[in-house]
C-alpha positions in Angstrom: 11.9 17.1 -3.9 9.9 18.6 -1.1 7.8 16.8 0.9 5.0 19.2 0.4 5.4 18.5 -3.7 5.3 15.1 -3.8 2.2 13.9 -5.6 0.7 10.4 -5.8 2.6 9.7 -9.3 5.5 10.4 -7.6 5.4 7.3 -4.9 7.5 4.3 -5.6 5.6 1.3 -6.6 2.5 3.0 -7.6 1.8 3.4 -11.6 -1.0 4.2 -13.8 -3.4 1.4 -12.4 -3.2 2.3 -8.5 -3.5 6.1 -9.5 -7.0 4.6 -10.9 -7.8 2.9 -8.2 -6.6 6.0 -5.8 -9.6 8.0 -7.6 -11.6 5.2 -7.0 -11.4 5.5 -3.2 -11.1 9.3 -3.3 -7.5 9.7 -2.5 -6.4 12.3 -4.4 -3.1 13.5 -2.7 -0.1 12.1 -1.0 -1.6 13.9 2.2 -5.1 12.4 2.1 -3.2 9.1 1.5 -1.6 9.8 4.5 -4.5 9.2 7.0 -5.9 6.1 5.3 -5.9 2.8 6.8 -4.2 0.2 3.9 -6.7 -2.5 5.5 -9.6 -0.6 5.1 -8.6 0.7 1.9 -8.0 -2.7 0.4 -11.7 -3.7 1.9 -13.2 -0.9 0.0 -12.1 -1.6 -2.9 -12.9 -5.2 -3.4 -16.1 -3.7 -2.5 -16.6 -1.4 -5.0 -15.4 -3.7 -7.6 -17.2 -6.6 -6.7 -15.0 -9.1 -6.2 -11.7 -10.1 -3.8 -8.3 -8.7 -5.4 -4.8 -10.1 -5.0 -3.2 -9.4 -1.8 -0.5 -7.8 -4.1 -2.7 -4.5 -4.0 -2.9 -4.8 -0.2 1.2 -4.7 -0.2 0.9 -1.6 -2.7 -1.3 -0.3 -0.2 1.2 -0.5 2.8 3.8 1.0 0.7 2.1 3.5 -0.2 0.7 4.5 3.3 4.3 4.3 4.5 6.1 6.3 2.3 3.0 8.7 2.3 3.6 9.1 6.1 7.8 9.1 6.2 9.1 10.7 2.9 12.5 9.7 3.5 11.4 6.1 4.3 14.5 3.4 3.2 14.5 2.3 -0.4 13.6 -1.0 0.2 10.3 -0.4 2.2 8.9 2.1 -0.3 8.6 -1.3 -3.0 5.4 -3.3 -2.7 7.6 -6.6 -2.6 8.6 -5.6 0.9 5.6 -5.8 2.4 4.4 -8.6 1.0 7.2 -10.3 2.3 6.4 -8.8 6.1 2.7 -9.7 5.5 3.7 -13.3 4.2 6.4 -13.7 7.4 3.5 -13.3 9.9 1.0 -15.3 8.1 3.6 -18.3 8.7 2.1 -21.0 10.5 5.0 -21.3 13.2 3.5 -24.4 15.1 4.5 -26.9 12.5 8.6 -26.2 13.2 7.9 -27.2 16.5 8.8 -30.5 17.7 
C-alpha cells in the first residue's frame, strides 16, 4: 500500500475505539497524525473526557505517531506493547540496583 493511501484504520494497533478517540482530538488522517505530539495528545484527551486514562492509550499513541511518521517502521514497533515496554524501561527506578 502506498504511503499516501494509508488511512488511520489502516495503522497497526489502532481499532474502532482509538478511531473514536482520533475524532475526538480532530485527527482525521494518517498525515495530521503525523505532526501531533503523543504527550500532548494523551493530555487532551483525559481532558476532554474528564478523567486520567490508562497509560495503555499513551503507548497507542506512540505507535501510532511512529508508524504515522515512518510507514515502513519494523513490525514490532508499530504494536502498542512495544512502547509501553520503552516507556516502562525508563520509568525504572535504577538507584535501588545499586549497592
Amino acid at each position: 500500500m502506498q504511503t499516501e493511501e494509508r488511512q488511520l484504520k489502516d495503522l497497526v494497533s489502532i481499532g474502532p475505539a482509538m478511531l473514536e478517540d482520533f475524532g475526538l482530538l480532530g485527527i482525521n488522517t494518517v498525515a495530521q497524525l503525523r505532526k501531533r505530539s503523543p504527550q500532548r495528545m494523551y493530555q487532551q484527551l483525559c481532558r476532554l473526557k474528564g478523567k486520567r486514562i490508562d497509560l495503555c492509550c499513551f503507548d497507542v499513541f506512540v505507535a501510532a505517531v511512529a508508524q504515522a511518521k515512518d510507514p515502513y517502521l519494523p513490525i514490532e514497533q508499530r504494536q502498542w506493547w512495544y512502547w509501553s515496554k520503552v516507556r516502562k524501561a525508563r520509568t525504572v527506578d535504577h538507584s535501588k540496583f545499586v549497592n
